[in-house]
Backbone bond lengths (Angstrom), bond angles and torsions (degrees), N, CA, C in turn:
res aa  C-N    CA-C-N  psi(-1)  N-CA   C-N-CA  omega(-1)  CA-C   N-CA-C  phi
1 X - - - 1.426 - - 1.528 110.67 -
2 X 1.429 121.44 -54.72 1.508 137.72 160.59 1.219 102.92 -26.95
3 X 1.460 130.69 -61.23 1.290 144.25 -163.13 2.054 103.79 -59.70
4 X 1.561 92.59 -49.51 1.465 101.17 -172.61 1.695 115.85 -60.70
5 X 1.131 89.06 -17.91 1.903 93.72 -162.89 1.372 92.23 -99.36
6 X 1.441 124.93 -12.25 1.605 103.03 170.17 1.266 112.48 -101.56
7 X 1.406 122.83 -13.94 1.119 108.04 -177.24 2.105 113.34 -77.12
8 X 1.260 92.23 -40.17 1.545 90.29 156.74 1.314 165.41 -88.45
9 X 1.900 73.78 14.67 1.535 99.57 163.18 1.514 119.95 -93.62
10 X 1.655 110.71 -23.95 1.523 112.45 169.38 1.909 106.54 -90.26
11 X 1.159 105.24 5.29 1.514 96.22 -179.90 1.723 94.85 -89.32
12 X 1.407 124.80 -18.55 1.368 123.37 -155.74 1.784 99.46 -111.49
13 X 1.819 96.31 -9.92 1.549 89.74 166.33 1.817 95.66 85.19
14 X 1.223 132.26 -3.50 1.465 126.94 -173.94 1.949 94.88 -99.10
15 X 1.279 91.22 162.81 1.350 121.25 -162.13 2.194 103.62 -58.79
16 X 1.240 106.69 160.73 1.573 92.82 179.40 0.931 111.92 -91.32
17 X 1.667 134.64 124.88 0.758 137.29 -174.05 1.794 121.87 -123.80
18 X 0.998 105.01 138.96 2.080 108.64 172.05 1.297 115.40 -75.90
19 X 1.412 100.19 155.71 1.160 142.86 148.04 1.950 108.74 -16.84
20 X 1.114 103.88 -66.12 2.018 121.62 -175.72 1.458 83.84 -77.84
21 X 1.403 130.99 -54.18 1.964 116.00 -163.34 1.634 98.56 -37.76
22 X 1.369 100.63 -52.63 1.422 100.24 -167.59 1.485 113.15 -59.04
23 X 1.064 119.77 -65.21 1.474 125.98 173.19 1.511 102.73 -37.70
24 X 1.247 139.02 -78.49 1.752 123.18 152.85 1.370 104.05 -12.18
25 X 1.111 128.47 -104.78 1.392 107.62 -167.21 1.580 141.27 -24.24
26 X 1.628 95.60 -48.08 1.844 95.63 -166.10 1.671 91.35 -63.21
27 X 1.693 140.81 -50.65 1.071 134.63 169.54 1.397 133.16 -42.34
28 X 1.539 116.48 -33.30 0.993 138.16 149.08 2.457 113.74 -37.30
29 X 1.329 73.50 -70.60 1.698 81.51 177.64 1.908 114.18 -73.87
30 X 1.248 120.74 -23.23 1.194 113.57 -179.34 1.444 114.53 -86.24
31 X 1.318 108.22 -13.25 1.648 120.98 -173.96 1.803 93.24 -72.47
32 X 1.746 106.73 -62.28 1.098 118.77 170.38 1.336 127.55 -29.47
33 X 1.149 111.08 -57.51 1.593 127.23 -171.88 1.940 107.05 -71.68
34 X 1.518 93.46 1.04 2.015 91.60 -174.29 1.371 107.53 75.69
35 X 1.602 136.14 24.31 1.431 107.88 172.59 1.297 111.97 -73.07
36 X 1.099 130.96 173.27 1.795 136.54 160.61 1.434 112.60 -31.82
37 X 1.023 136.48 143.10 1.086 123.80 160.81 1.452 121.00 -69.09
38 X 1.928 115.21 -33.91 1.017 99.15 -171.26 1.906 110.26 -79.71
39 X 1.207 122.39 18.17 1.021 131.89 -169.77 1.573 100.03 -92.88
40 X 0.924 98.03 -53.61 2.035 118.12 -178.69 1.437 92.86 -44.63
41 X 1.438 114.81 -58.94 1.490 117.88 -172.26 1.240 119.78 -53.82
42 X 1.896 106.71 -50.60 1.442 108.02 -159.59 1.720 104.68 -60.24
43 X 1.935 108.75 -21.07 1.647 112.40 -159.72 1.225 80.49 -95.88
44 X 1.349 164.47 -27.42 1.453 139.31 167.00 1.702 115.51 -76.72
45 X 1.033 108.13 20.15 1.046 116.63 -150.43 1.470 134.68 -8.71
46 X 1.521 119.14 86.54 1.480 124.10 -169.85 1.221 118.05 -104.79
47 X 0.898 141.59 129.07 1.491 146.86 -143.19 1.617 100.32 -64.14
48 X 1.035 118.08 -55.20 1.850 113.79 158.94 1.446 133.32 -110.40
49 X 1.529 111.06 -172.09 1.598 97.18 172.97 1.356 117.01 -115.98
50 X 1.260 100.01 25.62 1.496 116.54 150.29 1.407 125.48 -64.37
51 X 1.355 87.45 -47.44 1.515 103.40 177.26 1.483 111.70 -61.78
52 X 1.237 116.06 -65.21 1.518 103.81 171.88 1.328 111.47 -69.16
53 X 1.245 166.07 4.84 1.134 150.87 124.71 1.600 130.26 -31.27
54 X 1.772 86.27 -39.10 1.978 87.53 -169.23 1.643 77.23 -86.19
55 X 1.120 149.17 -27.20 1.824 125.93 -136.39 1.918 87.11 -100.07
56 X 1.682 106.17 -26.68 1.674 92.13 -176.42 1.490 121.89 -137.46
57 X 1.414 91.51 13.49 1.861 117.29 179.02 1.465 94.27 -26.11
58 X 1.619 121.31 -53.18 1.468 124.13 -158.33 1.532 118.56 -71.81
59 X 1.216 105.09 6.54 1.410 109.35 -176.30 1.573 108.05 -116.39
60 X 1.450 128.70 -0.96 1.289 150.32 152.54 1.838 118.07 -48.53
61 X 1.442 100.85 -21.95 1.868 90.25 -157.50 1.720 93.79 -53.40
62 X 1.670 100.82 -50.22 1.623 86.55 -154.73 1.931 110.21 -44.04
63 X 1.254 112.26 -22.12 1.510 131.30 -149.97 1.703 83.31 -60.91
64 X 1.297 104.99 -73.30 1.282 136.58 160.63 1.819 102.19 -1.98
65 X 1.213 76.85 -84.22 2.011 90.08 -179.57 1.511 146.58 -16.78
66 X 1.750 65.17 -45.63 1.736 114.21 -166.63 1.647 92.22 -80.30
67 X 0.923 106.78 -71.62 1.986 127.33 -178.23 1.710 100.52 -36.27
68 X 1.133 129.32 -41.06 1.646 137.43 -132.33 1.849 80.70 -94.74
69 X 1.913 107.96 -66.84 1.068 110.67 157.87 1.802 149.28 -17.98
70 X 1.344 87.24 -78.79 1.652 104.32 168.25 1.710 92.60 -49.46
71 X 1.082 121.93 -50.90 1.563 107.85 -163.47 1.824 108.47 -54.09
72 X 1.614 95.30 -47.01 1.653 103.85 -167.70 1.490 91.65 -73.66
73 X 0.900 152.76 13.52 1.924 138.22 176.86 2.035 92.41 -122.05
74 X 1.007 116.15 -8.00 1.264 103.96 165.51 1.425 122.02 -110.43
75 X 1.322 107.72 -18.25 1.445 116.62 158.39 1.680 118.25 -79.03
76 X 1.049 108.73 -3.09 2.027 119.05 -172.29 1.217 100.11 -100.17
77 X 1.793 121.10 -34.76 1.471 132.64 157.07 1.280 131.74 -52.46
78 X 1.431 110.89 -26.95 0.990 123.82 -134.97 1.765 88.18 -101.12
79 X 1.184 103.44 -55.46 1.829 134.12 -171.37 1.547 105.01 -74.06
80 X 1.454 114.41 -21.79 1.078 102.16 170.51 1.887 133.16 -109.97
81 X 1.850 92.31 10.96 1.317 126.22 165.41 1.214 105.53 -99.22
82 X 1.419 136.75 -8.48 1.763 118.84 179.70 1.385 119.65 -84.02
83 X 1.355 117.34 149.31 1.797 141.96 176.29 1.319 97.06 -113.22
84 X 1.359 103.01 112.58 1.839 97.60 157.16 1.556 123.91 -86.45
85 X 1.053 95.17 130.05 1.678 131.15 173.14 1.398 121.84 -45.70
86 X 1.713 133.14 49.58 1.569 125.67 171.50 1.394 92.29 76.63
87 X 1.619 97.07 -159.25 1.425 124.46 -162.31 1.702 98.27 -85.21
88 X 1.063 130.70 -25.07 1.392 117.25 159.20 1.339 135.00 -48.87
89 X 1.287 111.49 -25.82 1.758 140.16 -160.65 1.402 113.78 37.51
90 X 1.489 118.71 42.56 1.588 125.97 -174.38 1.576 93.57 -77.28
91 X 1.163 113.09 166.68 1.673 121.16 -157.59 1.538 84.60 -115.16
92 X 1.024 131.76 127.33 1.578 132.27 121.20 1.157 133.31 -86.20
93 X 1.056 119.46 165.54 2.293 113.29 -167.54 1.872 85.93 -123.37
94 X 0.954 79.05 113.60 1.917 119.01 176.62 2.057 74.21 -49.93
95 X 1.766 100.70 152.37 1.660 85.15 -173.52 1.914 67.06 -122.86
């Protein structure tokens, strides 16, 4: 198989590449594309998701970004739907 992927990688004139590049990549693109992570894992299959965490954690920030966000637009919703509650001042969210 090794054999196959180089020979049609110098027939196509592209760079030499492995066996793992690829595997880097498809994780690379599924991280991208938003699958689960634990999905990424179960198809590389690494015994945890630790493991894929430490090997592609760094490709998470935007994920990150996204998460930090969504939190502050549901908390901005959230604060600007509340009624306080009597002398307790417990918050309810106006429905």
């Amino acid at each position: 198989m090794l054999d196959q992927l180089r020979k049609r990688t110098a027939e196509l004139g592209l760079p030499r590449i492995g066996l793992h590049d690829l595997r880097h990549t498809a994780a690379s693109i599924m991280i991208a594309e938003g699958i689960p992570i634990a999905i990424v894992s179960k198809t590389l299959r690494h015994a945890t998701l630790a493991t894929t965490i430490n090997l592609y954690g760094h490709l998470f920030k935007d994920s990150a970004d996204q998460a930090v966000k969504a939190l502050s637009t549901a908390l901005d919703h959230a604060d600007a739907h509340h009624v306080v509650d009597g002398p307790t001042r417990a918050l309810r969210f106006a429905a």
